[in-house]
C-alpha positions as CSV (number, residue, x, y, z in Angstrom):
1,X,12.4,-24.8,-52.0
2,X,8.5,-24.6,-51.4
3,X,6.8,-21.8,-49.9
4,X,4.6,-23.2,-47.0
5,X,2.3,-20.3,-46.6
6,X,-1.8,-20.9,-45.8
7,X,-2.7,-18.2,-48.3
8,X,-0.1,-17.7,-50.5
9,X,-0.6,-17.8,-54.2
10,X,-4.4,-17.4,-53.6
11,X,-7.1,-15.7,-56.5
12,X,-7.5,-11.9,-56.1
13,X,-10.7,-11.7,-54.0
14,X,-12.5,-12.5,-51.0
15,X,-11.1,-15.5,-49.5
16,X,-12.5,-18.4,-46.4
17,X,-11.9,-16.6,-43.1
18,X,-9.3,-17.5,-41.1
19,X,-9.7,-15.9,-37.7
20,X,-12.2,-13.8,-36.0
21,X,-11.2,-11.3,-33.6
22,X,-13.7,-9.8,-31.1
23,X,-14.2,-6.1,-30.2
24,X,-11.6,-3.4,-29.3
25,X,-9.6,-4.6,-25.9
26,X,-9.3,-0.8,-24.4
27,X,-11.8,2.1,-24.1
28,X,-11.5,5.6,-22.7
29,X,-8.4,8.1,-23.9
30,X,-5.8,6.3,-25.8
31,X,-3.1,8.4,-23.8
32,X,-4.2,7.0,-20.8
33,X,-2.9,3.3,-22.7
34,X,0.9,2.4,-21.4
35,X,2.6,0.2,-24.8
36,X,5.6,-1.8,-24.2
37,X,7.5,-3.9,-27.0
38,X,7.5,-7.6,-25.4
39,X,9.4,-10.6,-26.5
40,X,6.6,-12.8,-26.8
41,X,7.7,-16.6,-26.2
42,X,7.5,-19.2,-28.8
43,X,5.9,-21.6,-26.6
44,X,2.8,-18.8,-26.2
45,X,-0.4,-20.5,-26.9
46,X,-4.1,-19.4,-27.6
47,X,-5.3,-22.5,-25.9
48,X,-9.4,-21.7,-26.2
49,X,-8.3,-21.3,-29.9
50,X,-7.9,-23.2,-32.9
51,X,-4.9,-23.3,-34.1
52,X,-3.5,-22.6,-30.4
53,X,-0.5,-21.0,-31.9
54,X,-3.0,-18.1,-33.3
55,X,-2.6,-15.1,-30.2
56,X,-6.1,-13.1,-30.5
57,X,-5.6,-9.4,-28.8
58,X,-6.8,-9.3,-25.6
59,X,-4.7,-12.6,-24.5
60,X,-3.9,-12.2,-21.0
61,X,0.2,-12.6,-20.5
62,X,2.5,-13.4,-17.9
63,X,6.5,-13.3,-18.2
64,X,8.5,-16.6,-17.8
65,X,11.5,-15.6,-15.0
66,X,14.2,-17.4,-16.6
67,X,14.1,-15.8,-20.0
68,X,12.0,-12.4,-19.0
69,X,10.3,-14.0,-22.4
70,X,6.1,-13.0,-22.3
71,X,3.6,-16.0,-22.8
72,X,0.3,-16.8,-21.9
73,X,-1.0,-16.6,-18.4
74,X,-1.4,-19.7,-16.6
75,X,-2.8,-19.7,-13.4
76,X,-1.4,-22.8,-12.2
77,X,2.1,-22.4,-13.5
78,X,5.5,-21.9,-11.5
79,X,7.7,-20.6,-14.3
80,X,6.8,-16.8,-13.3
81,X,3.8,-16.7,-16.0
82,X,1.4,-17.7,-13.2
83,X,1.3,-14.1,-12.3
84,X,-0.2,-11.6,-15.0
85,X,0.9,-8.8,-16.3
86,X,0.4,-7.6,-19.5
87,X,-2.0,-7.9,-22.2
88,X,-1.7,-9.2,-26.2
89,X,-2.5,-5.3,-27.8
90,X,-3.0,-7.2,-31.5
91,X,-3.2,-10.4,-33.1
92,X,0.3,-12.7,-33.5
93,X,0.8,-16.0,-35.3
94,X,3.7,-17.6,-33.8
95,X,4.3,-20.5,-36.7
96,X,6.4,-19.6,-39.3
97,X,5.0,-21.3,-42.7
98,X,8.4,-21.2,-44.5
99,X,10.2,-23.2,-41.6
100,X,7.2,-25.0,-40.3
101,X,8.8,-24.1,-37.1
102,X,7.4,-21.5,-34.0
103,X,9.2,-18.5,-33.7
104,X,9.1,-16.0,-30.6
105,X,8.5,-12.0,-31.8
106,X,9.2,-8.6,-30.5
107,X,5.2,-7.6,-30.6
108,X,3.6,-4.5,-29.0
109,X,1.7,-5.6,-25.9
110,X,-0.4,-3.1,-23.2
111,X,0.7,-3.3,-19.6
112,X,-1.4,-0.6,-18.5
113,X,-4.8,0.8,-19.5
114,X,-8.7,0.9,-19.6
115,X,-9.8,-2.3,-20.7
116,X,-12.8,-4.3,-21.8
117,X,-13.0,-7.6,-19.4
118,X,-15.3,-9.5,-21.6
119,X,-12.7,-9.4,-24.6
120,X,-10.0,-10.0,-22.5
121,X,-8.8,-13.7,-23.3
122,X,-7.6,-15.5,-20.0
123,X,-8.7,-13.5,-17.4
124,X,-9.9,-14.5,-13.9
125,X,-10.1,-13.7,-10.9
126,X,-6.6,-14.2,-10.2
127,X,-5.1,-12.5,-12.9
128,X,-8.1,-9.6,-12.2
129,X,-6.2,-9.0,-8.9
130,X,-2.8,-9.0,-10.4
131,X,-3.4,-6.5,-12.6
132,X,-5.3,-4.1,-10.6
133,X,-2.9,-2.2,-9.7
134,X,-2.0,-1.4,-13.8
135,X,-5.5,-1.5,-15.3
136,X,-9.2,-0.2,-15.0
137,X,-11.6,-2.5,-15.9
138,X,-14.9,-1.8,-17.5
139,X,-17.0,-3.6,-15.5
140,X,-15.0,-2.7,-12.4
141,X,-14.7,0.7,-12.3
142,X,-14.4,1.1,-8.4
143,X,-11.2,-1.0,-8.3
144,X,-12.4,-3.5,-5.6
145,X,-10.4,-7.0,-6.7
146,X,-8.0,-7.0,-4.2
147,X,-6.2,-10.3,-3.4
148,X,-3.6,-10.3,-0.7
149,X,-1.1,-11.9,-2.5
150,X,-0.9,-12.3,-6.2
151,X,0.4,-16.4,-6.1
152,X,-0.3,-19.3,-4.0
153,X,2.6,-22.1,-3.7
154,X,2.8,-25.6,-2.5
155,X,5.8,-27.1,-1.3
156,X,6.5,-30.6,0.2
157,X,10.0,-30.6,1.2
158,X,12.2,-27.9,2.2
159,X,12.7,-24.5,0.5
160,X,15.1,-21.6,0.6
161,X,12.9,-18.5,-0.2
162,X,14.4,-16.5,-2.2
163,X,14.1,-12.4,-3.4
164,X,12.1,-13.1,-6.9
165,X,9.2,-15.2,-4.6
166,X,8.5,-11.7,-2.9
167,X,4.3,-11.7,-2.3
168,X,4.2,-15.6,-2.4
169,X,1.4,-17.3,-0.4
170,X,3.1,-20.5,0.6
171,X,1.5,-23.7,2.1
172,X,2.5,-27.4,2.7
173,X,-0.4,-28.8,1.0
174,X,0.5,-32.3,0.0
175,X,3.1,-32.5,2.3
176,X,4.2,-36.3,4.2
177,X,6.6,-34.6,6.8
178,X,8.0,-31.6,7.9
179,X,8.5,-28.5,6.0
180,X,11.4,-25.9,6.4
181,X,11.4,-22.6,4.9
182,X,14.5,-20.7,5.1
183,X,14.0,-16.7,4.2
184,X,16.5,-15.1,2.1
185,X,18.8,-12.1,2.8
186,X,16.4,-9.0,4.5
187,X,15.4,-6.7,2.0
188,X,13.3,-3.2,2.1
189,X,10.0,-4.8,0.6
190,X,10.0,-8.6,1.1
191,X,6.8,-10.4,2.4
192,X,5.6,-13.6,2.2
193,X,2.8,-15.8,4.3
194,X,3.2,-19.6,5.2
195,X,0.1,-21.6,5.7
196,X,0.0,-24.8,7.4
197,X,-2.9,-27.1,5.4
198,X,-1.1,-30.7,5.6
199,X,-1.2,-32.3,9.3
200,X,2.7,-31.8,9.4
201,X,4.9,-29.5,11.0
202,X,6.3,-25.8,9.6
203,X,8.8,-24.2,10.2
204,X,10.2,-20.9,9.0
205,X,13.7,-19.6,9.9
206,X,16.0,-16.5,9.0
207,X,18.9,-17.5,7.2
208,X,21.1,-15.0,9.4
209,X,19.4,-15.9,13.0
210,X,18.7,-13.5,15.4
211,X,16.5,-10.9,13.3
212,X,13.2,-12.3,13.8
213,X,10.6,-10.2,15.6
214,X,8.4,-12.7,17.1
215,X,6.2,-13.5,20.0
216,X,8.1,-12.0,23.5
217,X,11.0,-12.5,21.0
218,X,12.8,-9.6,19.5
219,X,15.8,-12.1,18.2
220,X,14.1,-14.7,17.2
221,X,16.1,-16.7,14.5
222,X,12.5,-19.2,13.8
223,X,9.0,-19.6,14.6
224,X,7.0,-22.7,13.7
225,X,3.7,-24.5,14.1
226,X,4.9,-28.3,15.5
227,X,2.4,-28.8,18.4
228,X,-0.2,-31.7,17.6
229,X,-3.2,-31.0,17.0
230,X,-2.4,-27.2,16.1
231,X,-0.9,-27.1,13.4
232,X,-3.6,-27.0,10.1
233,X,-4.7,-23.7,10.2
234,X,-1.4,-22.2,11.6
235,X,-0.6,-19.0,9.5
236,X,2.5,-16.8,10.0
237,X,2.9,-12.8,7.9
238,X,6.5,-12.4,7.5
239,X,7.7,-9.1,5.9
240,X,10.5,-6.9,6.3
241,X,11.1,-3.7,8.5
242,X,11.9,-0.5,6.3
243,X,15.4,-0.8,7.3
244,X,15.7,-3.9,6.2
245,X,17.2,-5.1,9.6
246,X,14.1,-7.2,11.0
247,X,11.5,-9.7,9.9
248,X,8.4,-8.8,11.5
249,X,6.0,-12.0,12.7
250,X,2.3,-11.5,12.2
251,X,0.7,-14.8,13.8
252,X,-2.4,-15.1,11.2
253,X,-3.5,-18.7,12.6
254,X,-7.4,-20.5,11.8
255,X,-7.4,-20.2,16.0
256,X,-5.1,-20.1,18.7
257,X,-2.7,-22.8,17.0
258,X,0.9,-22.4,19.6
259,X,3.3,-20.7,17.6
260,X,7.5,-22.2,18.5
261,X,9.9,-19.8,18.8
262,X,13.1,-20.2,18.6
């Protein structure tokens, strides 16, 4: 069998480089720096580096829901790694040179911290606002990137919210016809916004009826923007009731689009 290995077997002395890594990722008191061991996925890529496979520290990471697996944070993703949440704390390779095959690690990643936003590999403002709440930024010391919801999701056809979607921003961009969003079982915590940007009616109903605190409507089972002319721009805040026996309406409408309640 061969050994597959980029720098095995080499002379004894200074060798080409093979990566360059850029300053320290964190600043401040190390105590004040939260580890974790994360599975990091196979499928993680470096993709402003070459190879992609390379992970430099300071990679930005979101988890994939499925597999609770970490990866790289993609903004525009739906597989849970859209929303970020930790940080690479060192350098990973993910290809194995004796298989020529990628292989997901166990690696020691940061979820908490003071950190360096210039070396930070990944980060916008999306994933600024997402981890906010976990990390001080250098050049943000105040804390001010606030977003009010961490993810923003299209859907064309009908969708049964569910628990894991809690803080969703959902639209019906893209939509050719009516939308229906059914809510999931009440929860302490849940909230989600619906926002009507396609010329086609929304609708959002309780999956048990009758618990939807609404305009003059304490039992409302739906409310929906279907009047022409009034719908883009329509806008509902749904969240929960502490006692998890309610889902409170907020109408947060572009204008004074007619909300249906039913």
């Amino acid at each position: 069998m061969s050994l597959i290995a980029s720098q095995f077997g080499n002379l004894p002395g200074i060798q080409n480089q093979v990566e360059t890594y850029e300053a320290a990722i964190m600043f401040g008191d190390q105590s004040q720096v939260k580890w974790w061991n994360g599975y990091i996925s196979s499928t993680a890529r470096d993709t402003t580096n070459d190879p992609t496979y390379r992970l430099r520290p300071g990679l930005v990471l979101g988890k994939i829901a499925a597999t609770g697996q970490w990866t790289n944070y993609a903004p525009t993703a739906t597989d849970g790694s859209q929303i970020a949440g930790a940080i690479l704390a060192y350098g990973l390779t993910l290809l194995d040179y004796l298989t020529g095959t990628y292989q997901g690690k166990f690696y020691a990643i940061v979820i908490g911290g003071n950190v360096h936003a210039a070396n930070l590999i990944g980060l916008d403002g999306q994933a600024r606002a997402q981890l906010s709440s976990k990390f001080t930024f250098d050049d943000d010391l105040i804390g001010d990137q606030w977003v009010p919801f961490p993810q923003m999701v299209a859907k064309t056809a009908d969708y049964t919210v569910t628990a894991s979607d809690n803080g969703t921003a959902f639209t019906n961009t893209g939509a050719v016809g009516a939308v229906k969003f059914t809510l999931p079982t009440l929860a302490n915590g849940l909230s989600f916004s619906f926002r009507v940007v396609a010329n086609q009616s929304v609708t959002v109903t309780s999956a048990a009826g009758n618990d939807m605190v609404a305009f003059n409507d304490a039992t409302a089972s739906s409310v929906a923007f279907s009047t022409p002319n009034e719908k883009i721009g329509g806008g509902f805040l749904i969240y929960s009731n502490p006692a998890a026996t309610a889902w409170i309406v907020e109408n947060h409408s572009a204008g004074a689009n007619t909300v249906t309640v039913a």
